[in-house]
C-alpha angles and dihedrals in degrees: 000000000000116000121217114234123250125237127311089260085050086055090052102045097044091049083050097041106016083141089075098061100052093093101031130085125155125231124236133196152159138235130240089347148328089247124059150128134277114266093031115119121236137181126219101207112191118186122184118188130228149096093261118089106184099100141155118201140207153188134197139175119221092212096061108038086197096065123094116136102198115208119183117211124229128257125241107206139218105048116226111260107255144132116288104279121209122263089236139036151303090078137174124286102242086061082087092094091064110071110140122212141182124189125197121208121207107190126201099013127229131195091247091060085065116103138077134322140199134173130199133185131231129195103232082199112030121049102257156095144202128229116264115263126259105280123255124202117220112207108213112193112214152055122323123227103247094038140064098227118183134133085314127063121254095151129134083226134015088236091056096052115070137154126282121235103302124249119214114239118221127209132168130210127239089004151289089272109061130159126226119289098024122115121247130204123196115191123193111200118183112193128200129353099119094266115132101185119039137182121217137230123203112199124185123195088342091298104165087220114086121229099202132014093201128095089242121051125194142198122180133194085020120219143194086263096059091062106102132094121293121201129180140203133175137218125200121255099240115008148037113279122109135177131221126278119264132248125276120280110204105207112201117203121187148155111283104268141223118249121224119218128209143177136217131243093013116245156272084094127185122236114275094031129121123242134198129210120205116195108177137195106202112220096000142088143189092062118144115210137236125194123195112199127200100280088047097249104139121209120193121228126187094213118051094247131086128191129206098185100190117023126204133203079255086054090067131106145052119342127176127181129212132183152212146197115268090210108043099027095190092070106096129178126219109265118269116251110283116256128202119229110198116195119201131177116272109248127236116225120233124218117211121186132203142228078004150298088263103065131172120236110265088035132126115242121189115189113182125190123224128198119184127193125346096122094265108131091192125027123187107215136229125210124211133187121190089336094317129116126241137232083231116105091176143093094242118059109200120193106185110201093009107213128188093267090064081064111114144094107288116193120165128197132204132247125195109247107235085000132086092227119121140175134245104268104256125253109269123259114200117232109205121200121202135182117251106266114292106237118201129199122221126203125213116219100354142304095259107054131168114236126273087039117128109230124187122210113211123190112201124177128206107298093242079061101044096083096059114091095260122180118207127213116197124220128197096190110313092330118094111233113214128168124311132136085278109053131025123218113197114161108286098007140078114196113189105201117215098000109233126196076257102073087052091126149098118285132188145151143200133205129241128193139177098233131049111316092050098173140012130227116276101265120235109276113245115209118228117224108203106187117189112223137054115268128241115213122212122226123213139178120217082224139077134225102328133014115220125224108269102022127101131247128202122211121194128183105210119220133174089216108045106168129108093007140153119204120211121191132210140201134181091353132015092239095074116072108211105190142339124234136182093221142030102274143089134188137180121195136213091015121227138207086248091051093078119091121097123297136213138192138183131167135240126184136160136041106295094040119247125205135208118207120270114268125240115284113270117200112219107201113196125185135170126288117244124226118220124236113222112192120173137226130245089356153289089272109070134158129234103272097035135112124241125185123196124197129203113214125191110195125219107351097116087223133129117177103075133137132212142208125190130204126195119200125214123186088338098317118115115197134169120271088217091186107057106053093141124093088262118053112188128193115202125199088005120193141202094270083061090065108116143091116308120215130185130181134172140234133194126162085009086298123130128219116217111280107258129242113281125263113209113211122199129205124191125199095226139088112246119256134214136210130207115212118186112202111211095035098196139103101277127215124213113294094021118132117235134179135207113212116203119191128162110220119247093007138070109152113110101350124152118203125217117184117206134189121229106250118221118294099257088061129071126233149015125300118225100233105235102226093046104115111206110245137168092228097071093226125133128185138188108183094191120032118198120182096271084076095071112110145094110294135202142161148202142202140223147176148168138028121325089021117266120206130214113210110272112271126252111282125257128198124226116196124188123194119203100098134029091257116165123219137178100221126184108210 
């Protein structure tokens, strides 16, 4: 460590003289010891030795470079007379007797007087000085004077900060308040200081005597005498250091009590609640508690409560509590009091409703809950709507102008005023809202009238409603009607004779009655139309220009105001009624030729019956339906591969924008053929599945034609065959005529006919002879055979488009004589 240097004449002299400080040194110490309090006294104590007394001594700090106390040491004339002795060591031995020495003395410590500390010595005579001693730290316990030191550290540094003077803690076991005959123990705990070792003080009421010198102190089998206050203080082993002395313990000594015993709540309870027992030592602690139950069987707590949680009827009957010390078992107290728990039944509310659970809605429902037995003299109440409680705390729930939204199941439940006791929560009753009755008004015979027409008025109220005794009150506008030559009240309905521009207005009721529902709600208004003249119907037919035989033609008579009306129709003259109808249509079927002539219509409705004017004439032309004509092409007879189109011809109508629609019918079903609707429906590559008749029928202006007469095509699974036929059927000689007959078997309707030679035999295939003309009677003639016709002949048919070919026929030789001519013939 670093020494600080002494003063400025110290510097001289040891740069003069530095020879005389090589063998001297100084001792420090400290007294009583190098850690202490504050406030605790201490003495620095520094000897030199040597046979020289005119010292100086002093004292520095390394922490503050400023600081050197300076203490001269006294002089002890006269010298002994010896020899000269030398300035410096070694010495004789009798020097032993000089060794100077200075003490300083720092009293009531501080924390700031903690540090380090050093002393020198000076000759005040020779030229000289020693070392500094070795340097000593002296611990101040306490606070420094720039910081707030405790138990917890505010320091600049953690060196600076250190304890004060520690206070002993006291604590008593089991507690201050004890009862005769248990065992105490008092412990006196001293934290911090420094001070590893104490010795302990027992003080009792201030006496300046102590009763133990241990940390724990212990009195057992505690009497009245052993109340009093205890303090404690400890002394180190060892040294010199004390702490202050503790706090005051009151011990508290009495008689063994009673305990009292409670329940809560108080009972009666009802089944399924929880009860508490409360068994209770006054001024004392460190009890442990028995509870003996009805059946005296005990149970130890540890608290002094006990809880059942959820109690049973079993559960019911006397219980008392005693209890005794944790720490000295063998302490009891007397038994509490006994107390009764009585256990009843929870109750289970009861809703009534009145007027009733099915309300309309601006009416006043008043719900009141009941609870009956279970030993409460005052219950506060809970509402709960759908579940949901309600800002409601009384018996009576009252809803004013009840509305839909009021509709639900209510229930309530009971809690004990001042008590923790409740009820079970009461079955639901269902409140139903409903609207006031709908009311409804009717027109007869309808809302736009003509005047002089009769309308009556009806009021009619929802069907569950009908069968109440309702009065009606009838409104035109604000103003009540009531009976007079004009208008006729009855009941429900309202009849306004001989309608005038007058009664154009809005009219509406309402019904009354003496029981719940009292009214209804106010019906819609209906507004009443009064036109002035007479209305012409028009008469239109569904049809233009002729009708044709067979088909059906719909007749309507137009009207702006179409209620309540009944429709007469006319034909030839308008004083024969033809028919009655309940609309405005009307339709003949299956027209015939008679049916034609001109048509009228007019309308009629209400009691008296009121006519409209007769329409405007309507001719109605009928002619004759024509039936098509299907022809087929190439024929009825057809082979599986070919093409057939059939054509569906209507004779004599001059009109040409028809359309068709063909059916075919297979083992009795008829069915649409969807992909043929022109005039021509053609079947490519037909098959036999496709064989059936075969119907057509026309339609213009959504009229139809009569369904022509069936077709019944024919498809065979087969491929058509041919046969050759040779007339005459002889060897020929030059110049003889010869013919070649073709027919296809089964089939002879547009068939052409191609005749072919057989080519040699290292060649494939059939020639087409070159004078063969291709005809559609399968005949072919040579009128004059020379030898180059000899050969073997065949021939093939074929029809439609695209061509269809029949197999090639069976072969025939010709052979012609005239020359000696070889052939190679296949026969």
């Amino acid at each position: 460590m670093e020494l600080i240097s002494l003063p400025l004449v110290l510097l001289l002299i040891s740069s003069i003289h530095s020879q005389y400080t090589a063998d001297i040194k100084p001792i420090l110490t400290v007294h009583p010891q190098t850690s202490v309090f504050t406030g605790d006294t201490v003495t620095l104590t520094c000897v030199v030795h040597s046979w020289y007394t005119g010292w100086e001594f002093v004292f520095s700090r390394p922490e503050y470079p400023s600081y050197h106390e300076y203490l001269p040491y006294p002089v002890f004339p006269p010298y002994p007379a010896f020899p000269p002795f030398p300035a410096f060591p070694p010495y004789p031995a009798y020097h032993a007797y000089y060794e100077p020495t200075v003490t300083k003395t720092i009293l009531s410590l501080q924390v700031s007087d903690g540090g380090q500390y050093l002393c020198g010595v000076i000759s005040r005579n020779l030229p000289f000085y020693t070392q500094y001693s070795e340097p000593v730290i002296v611990t101040v316990h306490g606070k420094y004077f720039y910081s707030l030191c405790s138990d917890t550290l505010f320091c600049k540094t953690v060196n600076e900060c250190q304890l004060n003077r520690p206070k002993p803690q006291l604590s008593v076991r089991p507690g201050e308040h004890v009862v005769i005959g248990d065992t105490v123990t008092l412990t006196c705990d001293i934290n911090g200081g420094g001070v590893s070792s104490w010795q302990y003080s027992w003080y009792k009421d201030s006496q300046s005597s102590t009763v133990s010198k241990l940390q724990n102190y212990t009195i057992r089998s505690v009497i009245e005498s052993d109340a009093g206050k205890y303090t404690c203080r400890g002394t180190e082993i060892r040294g010199s250091r004390y702490s202050h002395i503790s706090n005051e313990v009151t011990l508290t000594v009495s008689d063994i009590p009673r305990p009292t015993l409670n329940v809560q709540p108080q009972t009666p309870v009802f089944i399924g609640d929880k009860v508490t027992l409360i068994c209770k030592v006054c001024q004392s602690t460190g009890w442990e508690f028995i509870f003996i139950n009805p059946s005296n069987t005990e149970s130890t707590e540890t608290t002094g409560t006990k809880t059942i949680r959820s109690v049973r009827v079993s559960d019911g009957g006397e219980y008392k509590c005693r209890a005794r010390r944790r720490e000295n078992p063998h302490v009891y107290t007397q038994y509490s009091q006994p107390i009764t728990v009585t256990i009843h039944e929870r109750p289970t509310p009861q809703v009534s409703v009145w007027p009733a659970d099915h309300v309309f809605r601006g009416e006043t429902v008043n719900l009141t809950c009941v609870i009956n037995g279970g030993g409460v003299s005052s219950w506060q109440y809970s509402w709960y709507k759908d579940s949901i409680i309600q800002q409601n705390k009384l018996q009576y729930y009252t809803i004013r102008s009840v509305t839909e939204s009021d509709a639900g199941k209510y229930t309530c439940r009971g809690k004990e005023i001042r008590g923790s006791r409740y009820s079970h929560i009461s079955n639901a009753v269902t409140l139903r809202v409903s609207a006031l009755p709908k009311i409804t008004v009717r027109v007869t015979p309808d809302r736009s009238v003509f005047t002089g027409e009769t309308v009556t008025l009806k009021c009619e109220i929802e069907d569950q409603y009908r069968s109440l005794n309702w009065r009606y009150l009838w409104y035109k506008d604000t103003t009540e009607v009531f009976n007079s030559g004009h208008y006729t009240v009855k009941r429900d309905s309202l009849t306004i004779n001989g309608v005038t521009q007058s009664d154009k207005d809005r009219f509406w009721c309402r019904g009354e009655r003496d029981g719940r529902p009292q009214t209804s709600q106010p019906s819609t208004s209906v507004y009443l139309t009064v036109k002035g003249s007479k209305p012409k119907p028009k008469l239109t037919s569904d049809t233009e220009g002729s009708v044709l035989t067979g088909n059906t033609v719909t007749l309507k008579c137009h009207i702006d105001q179409s209620n309540a009306w009944t429709f007469y129709w006319y034909k030839h003259t308008q004083n024969f009624e033809r028919t009655t109808t309940e609309t405005n249509s009307y339709t003949i079927h299956s027209v015939r030729v008679s049916d034609g002539g001109q048509y009228w219509c007019r309308a009629g409705r209400g009691k008296p019956d009121y006519y409209t004017d007769y329409s405007d004439g309507l001719w109605i032309n009928v002619k004759e339906s024509p039936k098509p004509v299907v022809s087929v092409d190439p024929d009825t007879q057809l082979f599986r591969g070919e093409t057939v189109t059939l054509r569906c011809d209507i004779q004599d109508t001059g009109d040409t924008e028809w359309t068709y629609s063909w059916t075919v019918e297979k083992r009795n079903n008829r069915n649409m053929i969807t992909q043929c609707n022109t005039q021509e429906c053609k079947i490519n590559n037909i098959q036999p599945y496709n064989s059936g008749k075969y119907t057509c029928r026309g339609k213009i202006r959504e009229q139809n034609t009569e369904i022509s007469d069936a077709v019944t095509l024919t498809v065979s699974s087969d491929k058509p065959q041919t046969v050759l036929r040779v007339s005459p059927d002889r060897w020929l000689t030059e110049g003889d005529s010869v013919t070649l007959m073709c027919e296809v078997k089964n089939s002879s309707t547009g068939w052409t006919f191609s005749w072919f030679t057989e080519q040699s035999p290292s060649s494939d295939g059939y020639q087409l002879l070159s004078d063969s003309i291709r005809g559609s009677k399968g005949i072919y003639t040579v009128s004059s055979v020379t030898g180059k016709h000899t050969g073997v002949y065949m021939c093939r048919a074929e029809r439609g488009d695209p061509v269809y070919h029949t197999e090639y026929s069976n072969t025939k030789p010709l052979f012609v004589t005239g020359e000696f001519i070889t052939h190679n013939c296949k026969i």
